[in-house]
mmCIF file of the N, C-alpha and C atoms, coordinates in Angstrom:
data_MODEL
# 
_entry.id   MODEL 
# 
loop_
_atom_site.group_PDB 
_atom_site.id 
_atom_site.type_symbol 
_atom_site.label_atom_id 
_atom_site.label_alt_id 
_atom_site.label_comp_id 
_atom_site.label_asym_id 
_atom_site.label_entity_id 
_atom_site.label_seq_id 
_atom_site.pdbx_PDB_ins_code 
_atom_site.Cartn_x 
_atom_site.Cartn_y 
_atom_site.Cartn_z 
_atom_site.occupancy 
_atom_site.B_iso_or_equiv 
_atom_site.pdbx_formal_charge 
_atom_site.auth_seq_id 
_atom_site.auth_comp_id 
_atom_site.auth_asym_id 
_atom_site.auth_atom_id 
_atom_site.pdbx_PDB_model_num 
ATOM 1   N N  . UNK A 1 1  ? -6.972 7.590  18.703 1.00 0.00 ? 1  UNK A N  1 
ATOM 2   C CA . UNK A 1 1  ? -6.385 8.102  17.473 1.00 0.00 ? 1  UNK A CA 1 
ATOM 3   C C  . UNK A 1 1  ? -5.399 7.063  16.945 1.00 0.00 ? 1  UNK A C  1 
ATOM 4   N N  . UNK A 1 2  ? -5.210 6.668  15.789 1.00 0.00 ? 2  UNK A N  1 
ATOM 5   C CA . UNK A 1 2  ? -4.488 5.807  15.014 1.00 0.00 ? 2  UNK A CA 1 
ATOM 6   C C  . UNK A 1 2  ? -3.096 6.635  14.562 1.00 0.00 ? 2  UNK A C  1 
ATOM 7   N N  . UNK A 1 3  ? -2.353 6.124  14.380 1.00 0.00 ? 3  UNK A N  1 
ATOM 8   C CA . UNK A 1 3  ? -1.128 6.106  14.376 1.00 0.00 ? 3  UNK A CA 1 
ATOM 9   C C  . UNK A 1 3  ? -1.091 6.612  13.008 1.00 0.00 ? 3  UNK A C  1 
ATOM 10  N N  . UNK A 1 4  ? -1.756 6.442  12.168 1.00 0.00 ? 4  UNK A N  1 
ATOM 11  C CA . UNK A 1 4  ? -1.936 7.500  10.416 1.00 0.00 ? 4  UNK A CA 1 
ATOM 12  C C  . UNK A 1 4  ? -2.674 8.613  10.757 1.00 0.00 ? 4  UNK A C  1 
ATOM 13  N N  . UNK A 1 5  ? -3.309 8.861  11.769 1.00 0.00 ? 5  UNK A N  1 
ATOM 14  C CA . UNK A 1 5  ? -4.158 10.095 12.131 1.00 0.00 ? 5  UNK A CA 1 
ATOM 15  C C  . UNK A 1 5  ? -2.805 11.095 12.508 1.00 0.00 ? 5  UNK A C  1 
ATOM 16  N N  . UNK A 1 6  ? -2.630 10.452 13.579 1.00 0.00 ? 6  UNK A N  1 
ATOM 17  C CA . UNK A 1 6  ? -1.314 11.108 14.515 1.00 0.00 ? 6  UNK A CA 1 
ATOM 18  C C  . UNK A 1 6  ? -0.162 12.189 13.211 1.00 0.00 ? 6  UNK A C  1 
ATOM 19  N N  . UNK A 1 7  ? 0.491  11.193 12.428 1.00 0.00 ? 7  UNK A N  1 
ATOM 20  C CA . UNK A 1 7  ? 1.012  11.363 11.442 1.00 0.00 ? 7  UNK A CA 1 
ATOM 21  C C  . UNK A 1 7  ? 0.543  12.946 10.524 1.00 0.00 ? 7  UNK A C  1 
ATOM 22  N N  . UNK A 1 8  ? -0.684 12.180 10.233 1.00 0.00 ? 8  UNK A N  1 
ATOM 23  C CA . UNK A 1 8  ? -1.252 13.478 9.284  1.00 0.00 ? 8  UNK A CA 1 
ATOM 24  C C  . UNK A 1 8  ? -1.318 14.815 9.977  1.00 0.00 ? 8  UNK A C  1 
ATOM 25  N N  . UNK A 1 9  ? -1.779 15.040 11.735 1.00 0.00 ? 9  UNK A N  1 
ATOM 26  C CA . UNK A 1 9  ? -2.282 15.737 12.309 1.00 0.00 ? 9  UNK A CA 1 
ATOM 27  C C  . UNK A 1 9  ? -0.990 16.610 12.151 1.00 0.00 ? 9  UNK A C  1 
ATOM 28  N N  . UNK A 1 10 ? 0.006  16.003 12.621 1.00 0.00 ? 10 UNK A N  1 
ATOM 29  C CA . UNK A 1 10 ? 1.397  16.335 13.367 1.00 0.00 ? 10 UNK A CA 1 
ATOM 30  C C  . UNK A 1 10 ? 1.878  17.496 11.970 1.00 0.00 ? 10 UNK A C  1 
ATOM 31  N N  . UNK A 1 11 ? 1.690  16.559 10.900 1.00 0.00 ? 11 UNK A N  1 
ATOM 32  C CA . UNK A 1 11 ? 2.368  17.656 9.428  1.00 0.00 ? 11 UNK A CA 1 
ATOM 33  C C  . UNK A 1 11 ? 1.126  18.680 8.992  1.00 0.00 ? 11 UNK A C  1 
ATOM 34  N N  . UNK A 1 12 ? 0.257  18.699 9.757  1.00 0.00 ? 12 UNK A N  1 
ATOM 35  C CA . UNK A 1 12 ? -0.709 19.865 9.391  1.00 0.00 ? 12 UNK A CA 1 
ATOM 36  C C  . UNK A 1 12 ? -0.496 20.544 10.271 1.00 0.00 ? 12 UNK A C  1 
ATOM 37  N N  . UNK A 1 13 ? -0.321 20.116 11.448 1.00 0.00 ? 13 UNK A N  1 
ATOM 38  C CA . UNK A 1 13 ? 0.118  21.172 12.685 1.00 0.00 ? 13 UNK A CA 1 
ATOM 39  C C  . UNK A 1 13 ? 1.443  21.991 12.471 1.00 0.00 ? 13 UNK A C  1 
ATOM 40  N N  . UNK A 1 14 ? 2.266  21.493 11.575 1.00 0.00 ? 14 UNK A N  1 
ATOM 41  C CA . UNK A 1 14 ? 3.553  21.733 11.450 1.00 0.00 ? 14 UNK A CA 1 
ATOM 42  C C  . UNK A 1 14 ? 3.301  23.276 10.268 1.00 0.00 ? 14 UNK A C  1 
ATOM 43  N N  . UNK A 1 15 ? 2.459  22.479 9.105  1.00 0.00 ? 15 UNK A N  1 
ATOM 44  C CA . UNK A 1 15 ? 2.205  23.635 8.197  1.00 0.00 ? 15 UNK A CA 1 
ATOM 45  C C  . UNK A 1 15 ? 1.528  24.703 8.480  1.00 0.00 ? 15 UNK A C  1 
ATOM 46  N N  . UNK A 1 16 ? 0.516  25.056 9.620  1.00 0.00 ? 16 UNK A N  1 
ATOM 47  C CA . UNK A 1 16 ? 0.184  25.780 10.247 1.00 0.00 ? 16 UNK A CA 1 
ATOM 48  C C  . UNK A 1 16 ? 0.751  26.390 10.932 1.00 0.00 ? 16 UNK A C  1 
ATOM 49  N N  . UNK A 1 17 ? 1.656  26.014 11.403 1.00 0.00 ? 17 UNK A N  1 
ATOM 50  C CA . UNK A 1 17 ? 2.866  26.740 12.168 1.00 0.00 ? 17 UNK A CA 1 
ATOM 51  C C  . UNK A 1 17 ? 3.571  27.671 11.368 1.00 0.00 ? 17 UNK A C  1 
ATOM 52  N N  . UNK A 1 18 ? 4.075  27.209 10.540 1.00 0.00 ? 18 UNK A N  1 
ATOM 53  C CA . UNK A 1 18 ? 4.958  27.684 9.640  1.00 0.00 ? 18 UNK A CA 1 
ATOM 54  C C  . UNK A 1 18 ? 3.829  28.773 8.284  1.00 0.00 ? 18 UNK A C  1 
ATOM 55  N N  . UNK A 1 19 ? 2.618  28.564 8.436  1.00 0.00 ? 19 UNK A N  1 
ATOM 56  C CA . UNK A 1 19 ? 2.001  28.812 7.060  1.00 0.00 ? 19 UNK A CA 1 
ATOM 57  C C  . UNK A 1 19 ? 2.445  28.474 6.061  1.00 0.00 ? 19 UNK A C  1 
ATOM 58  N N  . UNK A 1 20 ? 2.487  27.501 5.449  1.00 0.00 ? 20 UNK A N  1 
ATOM 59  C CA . UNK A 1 20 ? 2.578  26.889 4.286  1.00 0.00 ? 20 UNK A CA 1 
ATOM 60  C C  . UNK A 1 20 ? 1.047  25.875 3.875  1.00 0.00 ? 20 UNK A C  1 
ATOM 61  N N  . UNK A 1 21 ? 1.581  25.600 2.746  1.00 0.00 ? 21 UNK A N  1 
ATOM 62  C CA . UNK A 1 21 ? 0.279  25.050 2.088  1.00 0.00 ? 21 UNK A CA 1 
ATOM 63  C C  . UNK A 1 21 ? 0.980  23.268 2.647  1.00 0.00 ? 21 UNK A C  1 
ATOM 64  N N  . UNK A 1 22 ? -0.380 22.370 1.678  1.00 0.00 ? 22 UNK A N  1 
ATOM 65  C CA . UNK A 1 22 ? 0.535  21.185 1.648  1.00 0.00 ? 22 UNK A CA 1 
ATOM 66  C C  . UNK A 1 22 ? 1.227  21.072 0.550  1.00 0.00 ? 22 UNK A C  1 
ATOM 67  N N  . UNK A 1 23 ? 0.893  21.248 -0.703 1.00 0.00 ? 23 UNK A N  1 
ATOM 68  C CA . UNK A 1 23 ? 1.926  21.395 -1.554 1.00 0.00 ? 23 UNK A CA 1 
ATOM 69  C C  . UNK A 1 23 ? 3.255  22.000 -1.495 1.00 0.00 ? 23 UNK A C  1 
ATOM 70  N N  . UNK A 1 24 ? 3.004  22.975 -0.841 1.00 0.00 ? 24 UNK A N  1 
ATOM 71  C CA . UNK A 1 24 ? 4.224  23.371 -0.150 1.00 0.00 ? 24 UNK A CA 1 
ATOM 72  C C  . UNK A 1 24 ? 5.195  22.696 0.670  1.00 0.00 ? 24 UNK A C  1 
ATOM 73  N N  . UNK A 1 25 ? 4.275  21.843 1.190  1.00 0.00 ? 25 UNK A N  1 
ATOM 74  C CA . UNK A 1 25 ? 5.521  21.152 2.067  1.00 0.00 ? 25 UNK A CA 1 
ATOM 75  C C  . UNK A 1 25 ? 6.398  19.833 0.816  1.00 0.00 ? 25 UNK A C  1 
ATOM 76  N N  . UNK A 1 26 ? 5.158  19.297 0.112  1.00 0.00 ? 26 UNK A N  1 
ATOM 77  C CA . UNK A 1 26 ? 5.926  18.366 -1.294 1.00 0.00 ? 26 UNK A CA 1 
ATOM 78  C C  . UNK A 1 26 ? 7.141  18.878 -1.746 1.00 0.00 ? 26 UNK A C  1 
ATOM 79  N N  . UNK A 1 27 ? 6.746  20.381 -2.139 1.00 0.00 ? 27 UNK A N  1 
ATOM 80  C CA . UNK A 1 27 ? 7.550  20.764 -3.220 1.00 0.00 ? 27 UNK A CA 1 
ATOM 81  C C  . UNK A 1 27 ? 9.068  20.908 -2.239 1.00 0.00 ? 27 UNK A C  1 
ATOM 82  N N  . UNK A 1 28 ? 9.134  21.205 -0.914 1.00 0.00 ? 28 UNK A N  1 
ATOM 83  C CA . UNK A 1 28 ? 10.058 21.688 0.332  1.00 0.00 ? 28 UNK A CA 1 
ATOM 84  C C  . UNK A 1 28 ? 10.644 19.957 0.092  1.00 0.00 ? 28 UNK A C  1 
ATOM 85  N N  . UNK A 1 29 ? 10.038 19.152 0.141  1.00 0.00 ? 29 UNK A N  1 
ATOM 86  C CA . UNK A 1 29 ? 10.301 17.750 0.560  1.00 0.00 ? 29 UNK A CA 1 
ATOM 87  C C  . UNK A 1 29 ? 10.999 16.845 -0.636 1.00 0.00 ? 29 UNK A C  1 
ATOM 88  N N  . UNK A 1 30 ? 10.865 17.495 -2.328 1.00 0.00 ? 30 UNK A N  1 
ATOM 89  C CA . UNK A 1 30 ? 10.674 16.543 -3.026 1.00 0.00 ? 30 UNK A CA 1 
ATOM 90  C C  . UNK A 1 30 ? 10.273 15.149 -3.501 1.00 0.00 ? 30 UNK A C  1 
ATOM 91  N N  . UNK A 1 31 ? 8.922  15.224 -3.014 1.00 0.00 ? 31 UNK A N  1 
ATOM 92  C CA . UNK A 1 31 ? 7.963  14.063 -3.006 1.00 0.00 ? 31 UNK A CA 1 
ATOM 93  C C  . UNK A 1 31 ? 6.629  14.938 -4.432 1.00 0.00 ? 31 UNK A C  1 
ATOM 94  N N  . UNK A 1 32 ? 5.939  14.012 -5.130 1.00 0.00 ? 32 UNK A N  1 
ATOM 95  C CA . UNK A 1 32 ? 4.426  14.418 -5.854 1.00 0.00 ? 32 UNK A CA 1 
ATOM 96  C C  . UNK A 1 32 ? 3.452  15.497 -4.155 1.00 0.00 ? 32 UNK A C  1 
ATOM 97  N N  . UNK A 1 33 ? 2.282  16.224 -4.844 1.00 0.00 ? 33 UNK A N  1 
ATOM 98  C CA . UNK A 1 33 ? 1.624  16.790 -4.191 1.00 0.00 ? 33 UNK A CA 1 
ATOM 99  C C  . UNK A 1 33 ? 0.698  16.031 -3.951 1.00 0.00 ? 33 UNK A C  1 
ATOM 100 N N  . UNK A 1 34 ? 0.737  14.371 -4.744 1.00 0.00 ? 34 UNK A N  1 
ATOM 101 C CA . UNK A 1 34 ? -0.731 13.967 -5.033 1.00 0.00 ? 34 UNK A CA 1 
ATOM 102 C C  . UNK A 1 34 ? -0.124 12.862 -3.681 1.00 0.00 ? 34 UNK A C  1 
ATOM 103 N N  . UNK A 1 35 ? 1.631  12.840 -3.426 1.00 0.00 ? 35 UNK A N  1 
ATOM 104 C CA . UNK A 1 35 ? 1.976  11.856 -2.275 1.00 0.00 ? 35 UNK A CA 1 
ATOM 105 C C  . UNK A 1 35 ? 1.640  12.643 -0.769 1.00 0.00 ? 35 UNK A C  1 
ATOM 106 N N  . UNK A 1 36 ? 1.768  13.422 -1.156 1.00 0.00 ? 36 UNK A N  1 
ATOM 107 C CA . UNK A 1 36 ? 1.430  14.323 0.254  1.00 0.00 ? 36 UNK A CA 1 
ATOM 108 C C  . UNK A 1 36 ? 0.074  14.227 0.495  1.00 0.00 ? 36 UNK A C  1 
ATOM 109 N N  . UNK A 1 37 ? -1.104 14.851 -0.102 1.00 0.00 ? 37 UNK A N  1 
ATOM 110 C CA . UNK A 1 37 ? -2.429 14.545 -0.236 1.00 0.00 ? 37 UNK A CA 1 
ATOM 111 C C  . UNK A 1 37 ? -3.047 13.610 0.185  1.00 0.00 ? 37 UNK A C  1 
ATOM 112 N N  . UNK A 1 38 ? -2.520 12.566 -0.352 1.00 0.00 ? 38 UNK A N  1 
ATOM 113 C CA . UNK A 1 38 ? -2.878 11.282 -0.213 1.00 0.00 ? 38 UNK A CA 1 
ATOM 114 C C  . UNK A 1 38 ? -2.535 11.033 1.118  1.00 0.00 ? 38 UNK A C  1 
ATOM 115 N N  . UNK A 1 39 ? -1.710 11.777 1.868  1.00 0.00 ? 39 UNK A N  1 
ATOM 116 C CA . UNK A 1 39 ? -1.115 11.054 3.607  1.00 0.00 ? 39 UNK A CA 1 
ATOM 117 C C  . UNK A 1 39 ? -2.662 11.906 4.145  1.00 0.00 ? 39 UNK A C  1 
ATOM 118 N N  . UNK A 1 40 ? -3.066 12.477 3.471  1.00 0.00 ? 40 UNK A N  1 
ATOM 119 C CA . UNK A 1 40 ? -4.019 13.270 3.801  1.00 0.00 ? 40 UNK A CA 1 
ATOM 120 C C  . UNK A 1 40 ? -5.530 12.736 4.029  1.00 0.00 ? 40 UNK A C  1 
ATOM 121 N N  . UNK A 1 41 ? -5.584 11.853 2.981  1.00 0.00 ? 41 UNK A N  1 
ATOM 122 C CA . UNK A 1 41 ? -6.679 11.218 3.369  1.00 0.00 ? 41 UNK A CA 1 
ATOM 123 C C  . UNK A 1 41 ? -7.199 10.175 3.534  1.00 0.00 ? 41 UNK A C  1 
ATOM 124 N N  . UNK A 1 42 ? -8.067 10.314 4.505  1.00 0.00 ? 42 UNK A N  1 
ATOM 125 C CA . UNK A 1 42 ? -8.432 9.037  5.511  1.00 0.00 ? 42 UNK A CA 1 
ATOM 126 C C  . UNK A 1 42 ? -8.736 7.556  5.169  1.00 0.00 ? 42 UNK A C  1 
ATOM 127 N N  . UNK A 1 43 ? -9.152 7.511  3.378  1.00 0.00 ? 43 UNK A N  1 
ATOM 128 C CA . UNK A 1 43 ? -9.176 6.166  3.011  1.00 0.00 ? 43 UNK A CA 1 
ATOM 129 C C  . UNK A 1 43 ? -7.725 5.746  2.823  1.00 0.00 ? 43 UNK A C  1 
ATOM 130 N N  . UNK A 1 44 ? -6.981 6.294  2.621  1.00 0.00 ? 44 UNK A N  1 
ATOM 131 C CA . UNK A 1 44 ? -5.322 5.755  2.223  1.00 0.00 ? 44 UNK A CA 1 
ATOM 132 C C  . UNK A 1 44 ? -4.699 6.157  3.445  1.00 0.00 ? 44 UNK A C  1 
ATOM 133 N N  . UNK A 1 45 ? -3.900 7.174  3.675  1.00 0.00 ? 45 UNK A N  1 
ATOM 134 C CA . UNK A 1 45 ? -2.983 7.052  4.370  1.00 0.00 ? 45 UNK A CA 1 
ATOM 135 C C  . UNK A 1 45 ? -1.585 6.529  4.712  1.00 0.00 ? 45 UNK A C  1 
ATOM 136 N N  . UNK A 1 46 ? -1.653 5.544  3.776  1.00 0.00 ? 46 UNK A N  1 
ATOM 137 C CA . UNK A 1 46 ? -0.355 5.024  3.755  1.00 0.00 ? 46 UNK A CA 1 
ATOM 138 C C  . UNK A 1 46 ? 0.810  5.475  3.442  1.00 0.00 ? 46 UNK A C  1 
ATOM 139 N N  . UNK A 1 47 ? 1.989  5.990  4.567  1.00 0.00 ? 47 UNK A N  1 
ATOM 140 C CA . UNK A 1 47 ? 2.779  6.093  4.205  1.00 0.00 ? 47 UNK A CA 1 
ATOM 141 C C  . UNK A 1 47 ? 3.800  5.862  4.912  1.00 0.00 ? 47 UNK A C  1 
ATOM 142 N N  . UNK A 1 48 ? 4.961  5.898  3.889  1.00 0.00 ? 48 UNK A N  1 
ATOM 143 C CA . UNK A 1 48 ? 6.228  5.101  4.591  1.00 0.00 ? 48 UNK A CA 1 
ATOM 144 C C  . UNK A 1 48 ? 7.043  6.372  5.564  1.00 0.00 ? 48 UNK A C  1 
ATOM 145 N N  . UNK A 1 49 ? 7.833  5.414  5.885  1.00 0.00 ? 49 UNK A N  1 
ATOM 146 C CA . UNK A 1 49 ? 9.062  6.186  7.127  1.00 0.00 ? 49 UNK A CA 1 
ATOM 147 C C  . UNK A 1 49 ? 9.649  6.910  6.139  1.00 0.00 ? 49 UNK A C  1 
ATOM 148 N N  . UNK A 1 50 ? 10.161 6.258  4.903  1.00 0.00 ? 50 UNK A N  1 
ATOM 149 C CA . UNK A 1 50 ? 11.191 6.912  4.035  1.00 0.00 ? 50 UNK A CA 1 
ATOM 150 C C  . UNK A 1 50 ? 10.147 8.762  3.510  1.00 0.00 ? 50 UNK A C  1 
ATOM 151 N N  . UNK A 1 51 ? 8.691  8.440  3.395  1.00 0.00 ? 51 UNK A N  1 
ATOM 152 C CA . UNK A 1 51 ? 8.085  9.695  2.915  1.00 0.00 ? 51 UNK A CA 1 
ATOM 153 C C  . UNK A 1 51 ? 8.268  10.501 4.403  1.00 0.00 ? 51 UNK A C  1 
ATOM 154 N N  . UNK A 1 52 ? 7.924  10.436 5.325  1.00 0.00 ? 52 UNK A N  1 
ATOM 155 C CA . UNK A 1 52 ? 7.789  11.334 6.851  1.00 0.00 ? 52 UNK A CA 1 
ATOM 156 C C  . UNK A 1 52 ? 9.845  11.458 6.502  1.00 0.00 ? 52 UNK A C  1 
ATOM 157 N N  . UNK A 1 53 ? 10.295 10.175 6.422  1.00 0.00 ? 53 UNK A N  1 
ATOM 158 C CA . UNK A 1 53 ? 11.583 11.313 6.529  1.00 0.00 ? 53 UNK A CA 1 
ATOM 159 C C  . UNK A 1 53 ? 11.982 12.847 5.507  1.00 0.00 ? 53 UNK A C  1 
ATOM 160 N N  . UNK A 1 54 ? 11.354 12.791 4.376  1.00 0.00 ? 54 UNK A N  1 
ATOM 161 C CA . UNK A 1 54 ? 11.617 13.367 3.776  1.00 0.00 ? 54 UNK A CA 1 
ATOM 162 C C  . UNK A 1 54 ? 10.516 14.669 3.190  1.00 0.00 ? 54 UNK A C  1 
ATOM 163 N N  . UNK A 1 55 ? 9.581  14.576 4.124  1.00 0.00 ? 55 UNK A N  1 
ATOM 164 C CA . UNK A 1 55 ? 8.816  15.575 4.760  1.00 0.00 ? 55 UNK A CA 1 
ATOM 165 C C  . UNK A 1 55 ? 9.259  16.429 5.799  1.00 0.00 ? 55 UNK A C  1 
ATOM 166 N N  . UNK A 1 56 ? 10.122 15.458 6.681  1.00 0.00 ? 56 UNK A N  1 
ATOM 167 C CA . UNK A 1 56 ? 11.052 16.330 8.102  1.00 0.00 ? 56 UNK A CA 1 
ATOM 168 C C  . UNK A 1 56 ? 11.972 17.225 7.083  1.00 0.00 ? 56 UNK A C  1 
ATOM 169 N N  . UNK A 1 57 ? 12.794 16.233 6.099  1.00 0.00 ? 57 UNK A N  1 
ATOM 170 C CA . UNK A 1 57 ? 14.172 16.994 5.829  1.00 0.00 ? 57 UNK A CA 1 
ATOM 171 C C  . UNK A 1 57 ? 13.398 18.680 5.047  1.00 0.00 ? 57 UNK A C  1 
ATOM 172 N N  . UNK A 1 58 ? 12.447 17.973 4.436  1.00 0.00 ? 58 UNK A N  1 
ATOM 173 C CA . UNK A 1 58 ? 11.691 19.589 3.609  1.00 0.00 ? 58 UNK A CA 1 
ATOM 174 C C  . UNK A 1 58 ? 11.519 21.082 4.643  1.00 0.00 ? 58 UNK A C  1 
ATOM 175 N N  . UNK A 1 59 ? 11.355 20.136 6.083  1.00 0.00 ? 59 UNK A N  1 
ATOM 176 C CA . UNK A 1 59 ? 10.958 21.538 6.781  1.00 0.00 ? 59 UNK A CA 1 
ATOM 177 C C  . UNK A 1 59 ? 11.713 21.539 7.868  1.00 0.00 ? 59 UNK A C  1 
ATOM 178 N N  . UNK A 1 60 ? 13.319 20.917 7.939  1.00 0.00 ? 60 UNK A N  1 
ATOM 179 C CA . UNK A 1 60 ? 14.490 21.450 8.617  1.00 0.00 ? 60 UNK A CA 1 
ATOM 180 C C  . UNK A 1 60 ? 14.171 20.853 9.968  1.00 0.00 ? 60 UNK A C  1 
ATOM 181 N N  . UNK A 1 61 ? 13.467 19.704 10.008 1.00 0.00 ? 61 UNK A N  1 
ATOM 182 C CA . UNK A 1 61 ? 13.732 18.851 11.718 1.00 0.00 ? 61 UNK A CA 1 
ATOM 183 C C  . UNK A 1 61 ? 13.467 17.543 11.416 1.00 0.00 ? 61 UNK A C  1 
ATOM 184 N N  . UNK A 1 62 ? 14.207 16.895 12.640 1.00 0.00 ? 62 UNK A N  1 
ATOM 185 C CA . UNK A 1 62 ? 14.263 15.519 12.856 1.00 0.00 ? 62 UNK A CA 1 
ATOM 186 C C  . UNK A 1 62 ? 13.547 14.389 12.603 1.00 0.00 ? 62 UNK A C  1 
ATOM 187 N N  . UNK A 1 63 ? 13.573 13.445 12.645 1.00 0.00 ? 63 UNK A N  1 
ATOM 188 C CA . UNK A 1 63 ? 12.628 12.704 13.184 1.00 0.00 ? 63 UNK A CA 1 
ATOM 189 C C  . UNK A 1 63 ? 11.983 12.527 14.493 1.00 0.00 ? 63 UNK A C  1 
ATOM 190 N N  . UNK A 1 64 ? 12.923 12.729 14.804 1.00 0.00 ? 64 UNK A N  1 
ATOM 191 C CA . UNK A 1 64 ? 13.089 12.892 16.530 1.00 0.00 ? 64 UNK A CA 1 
ATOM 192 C C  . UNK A 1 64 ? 12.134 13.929 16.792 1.00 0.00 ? 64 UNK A C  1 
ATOM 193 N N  . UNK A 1 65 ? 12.584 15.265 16.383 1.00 0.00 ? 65 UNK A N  1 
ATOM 194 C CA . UNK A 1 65 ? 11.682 16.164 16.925 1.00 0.00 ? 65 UNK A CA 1 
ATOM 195 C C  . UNK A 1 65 ? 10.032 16.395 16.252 1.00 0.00 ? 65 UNK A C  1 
ATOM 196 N N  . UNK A 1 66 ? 9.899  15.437 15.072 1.00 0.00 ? 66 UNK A N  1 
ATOM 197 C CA . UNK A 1 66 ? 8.513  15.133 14.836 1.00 0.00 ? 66 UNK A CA 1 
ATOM 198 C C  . UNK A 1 66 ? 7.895  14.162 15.419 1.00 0.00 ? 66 UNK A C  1 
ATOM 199 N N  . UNK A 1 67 ? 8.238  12.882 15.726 1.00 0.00 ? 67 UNK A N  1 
ATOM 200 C CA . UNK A 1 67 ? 8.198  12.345 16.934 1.00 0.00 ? 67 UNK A CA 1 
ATOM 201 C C  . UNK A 1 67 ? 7.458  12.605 18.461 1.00 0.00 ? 67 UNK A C  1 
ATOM 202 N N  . UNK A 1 68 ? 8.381  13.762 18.520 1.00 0.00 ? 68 UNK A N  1 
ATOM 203 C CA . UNK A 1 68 ? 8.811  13.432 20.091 1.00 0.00 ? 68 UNK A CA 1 
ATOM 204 C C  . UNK A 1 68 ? 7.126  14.644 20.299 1.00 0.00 ? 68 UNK A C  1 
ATOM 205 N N  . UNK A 1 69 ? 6.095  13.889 20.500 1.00 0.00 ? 69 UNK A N  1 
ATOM 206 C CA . UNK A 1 69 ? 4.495  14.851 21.061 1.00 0.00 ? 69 UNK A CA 1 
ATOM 207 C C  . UNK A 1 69 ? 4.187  14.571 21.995 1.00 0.00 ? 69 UNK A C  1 
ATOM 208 N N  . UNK A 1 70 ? 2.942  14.395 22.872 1.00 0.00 ? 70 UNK A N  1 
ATOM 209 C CA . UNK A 1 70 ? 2.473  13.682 23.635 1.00 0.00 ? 70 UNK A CA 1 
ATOM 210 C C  . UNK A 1 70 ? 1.695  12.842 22.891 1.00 0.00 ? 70 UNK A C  1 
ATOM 211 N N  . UNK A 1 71 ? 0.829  13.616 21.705 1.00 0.00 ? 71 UNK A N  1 
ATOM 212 C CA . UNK A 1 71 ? 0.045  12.771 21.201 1.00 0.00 ? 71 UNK A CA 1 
ATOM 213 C C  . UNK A 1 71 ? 0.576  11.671 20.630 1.00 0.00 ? 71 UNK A C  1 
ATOM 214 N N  . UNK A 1 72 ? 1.642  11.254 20.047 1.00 0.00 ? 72 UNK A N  1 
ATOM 215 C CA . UNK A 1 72 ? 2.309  10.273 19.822 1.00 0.00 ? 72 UNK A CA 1 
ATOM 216 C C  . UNK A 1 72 ? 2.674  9.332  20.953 1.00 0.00 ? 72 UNK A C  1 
ATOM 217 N N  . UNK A 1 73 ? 3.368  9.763  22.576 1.00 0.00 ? 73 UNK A N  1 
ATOM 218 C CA . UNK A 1 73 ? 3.334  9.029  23.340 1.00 0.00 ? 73 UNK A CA 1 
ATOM 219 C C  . UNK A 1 73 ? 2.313  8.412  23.879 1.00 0.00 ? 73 UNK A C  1 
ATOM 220 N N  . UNK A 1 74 ? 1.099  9.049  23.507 1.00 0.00 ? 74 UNK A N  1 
ATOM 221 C CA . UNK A 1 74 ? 0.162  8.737  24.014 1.00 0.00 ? 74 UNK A CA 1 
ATOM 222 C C  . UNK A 1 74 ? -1.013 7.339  23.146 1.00 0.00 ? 74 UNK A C  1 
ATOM 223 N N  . UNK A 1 75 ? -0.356 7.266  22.009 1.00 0.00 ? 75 UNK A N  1 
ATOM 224 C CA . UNK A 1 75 ? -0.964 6.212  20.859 1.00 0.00 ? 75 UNK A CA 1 
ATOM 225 C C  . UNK A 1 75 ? -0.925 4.591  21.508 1.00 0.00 ? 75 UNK A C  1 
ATOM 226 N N  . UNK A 1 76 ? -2.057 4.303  21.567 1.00 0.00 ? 76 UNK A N  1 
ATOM 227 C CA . UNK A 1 76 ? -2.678 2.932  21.898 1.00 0.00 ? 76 UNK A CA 1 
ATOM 228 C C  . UNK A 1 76 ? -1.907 1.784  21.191 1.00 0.00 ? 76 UNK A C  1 
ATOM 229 N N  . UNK A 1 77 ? -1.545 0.327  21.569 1.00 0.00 ? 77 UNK A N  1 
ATOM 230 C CA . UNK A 1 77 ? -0.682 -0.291 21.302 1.00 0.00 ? 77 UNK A CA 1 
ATOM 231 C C  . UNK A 1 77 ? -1.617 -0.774 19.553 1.00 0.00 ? 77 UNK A C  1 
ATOM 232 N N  . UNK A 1 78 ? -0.848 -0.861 18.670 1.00 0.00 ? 78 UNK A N  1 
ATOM 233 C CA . UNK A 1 78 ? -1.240 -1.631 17.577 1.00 0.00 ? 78 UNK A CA 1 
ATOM 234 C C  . UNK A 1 78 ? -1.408 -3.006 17.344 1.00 0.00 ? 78 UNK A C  1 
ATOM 235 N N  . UNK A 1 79 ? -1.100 -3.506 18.578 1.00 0.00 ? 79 UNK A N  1 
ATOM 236 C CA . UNK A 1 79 ? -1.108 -5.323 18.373 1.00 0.00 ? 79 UNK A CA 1 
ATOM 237 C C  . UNK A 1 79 ? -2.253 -5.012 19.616 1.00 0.00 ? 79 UNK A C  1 
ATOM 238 N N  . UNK A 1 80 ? -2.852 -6.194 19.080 1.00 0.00 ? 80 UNK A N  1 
ATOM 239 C CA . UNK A 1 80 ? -4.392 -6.383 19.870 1.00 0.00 ? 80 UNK A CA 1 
ATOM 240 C C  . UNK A 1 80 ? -4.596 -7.478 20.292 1.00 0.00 ? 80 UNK A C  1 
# 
């Protein structure tokens, strides 16, 4: 699993938790729905630390505690 997979998985797992939509989490975050979306799919993905931070602050936790998974400890080194 790639490290933009991880990412996406983690804030869908999160909105599932909580039941919310993804727009929901934008509008929680003050980011576009089309920036959220877009972390969404698999040709793009790109997104910054500054957007995940402000995806955490939308739904009241850390970085740390979005972070802190196994599946994240468990992510394969990116330098090859």
């Amino acid at each position: 699993m790639s490290v933009k997979d991880a990412v996406a998985n983690r804030f869908l797992e999160i909105c599932k938790q909580r039941n919310i939509k993804i727009n929901e989490l934008a509008n929680l975050s003050g980011v576009t729905a089309s920036t959220a979306y877009s972390m969404l799919d698999e040709k793009r993905r790109d997104i910054s630390i500054v957007t995940i931070k402000k995806f955490c602050d939308g739904l009241d936790i850390t970085l740390g505690e979005f972070f802190s998974t196994p599946e994240f400890d468990a992510l394969e080194q990116e330098i090859k």
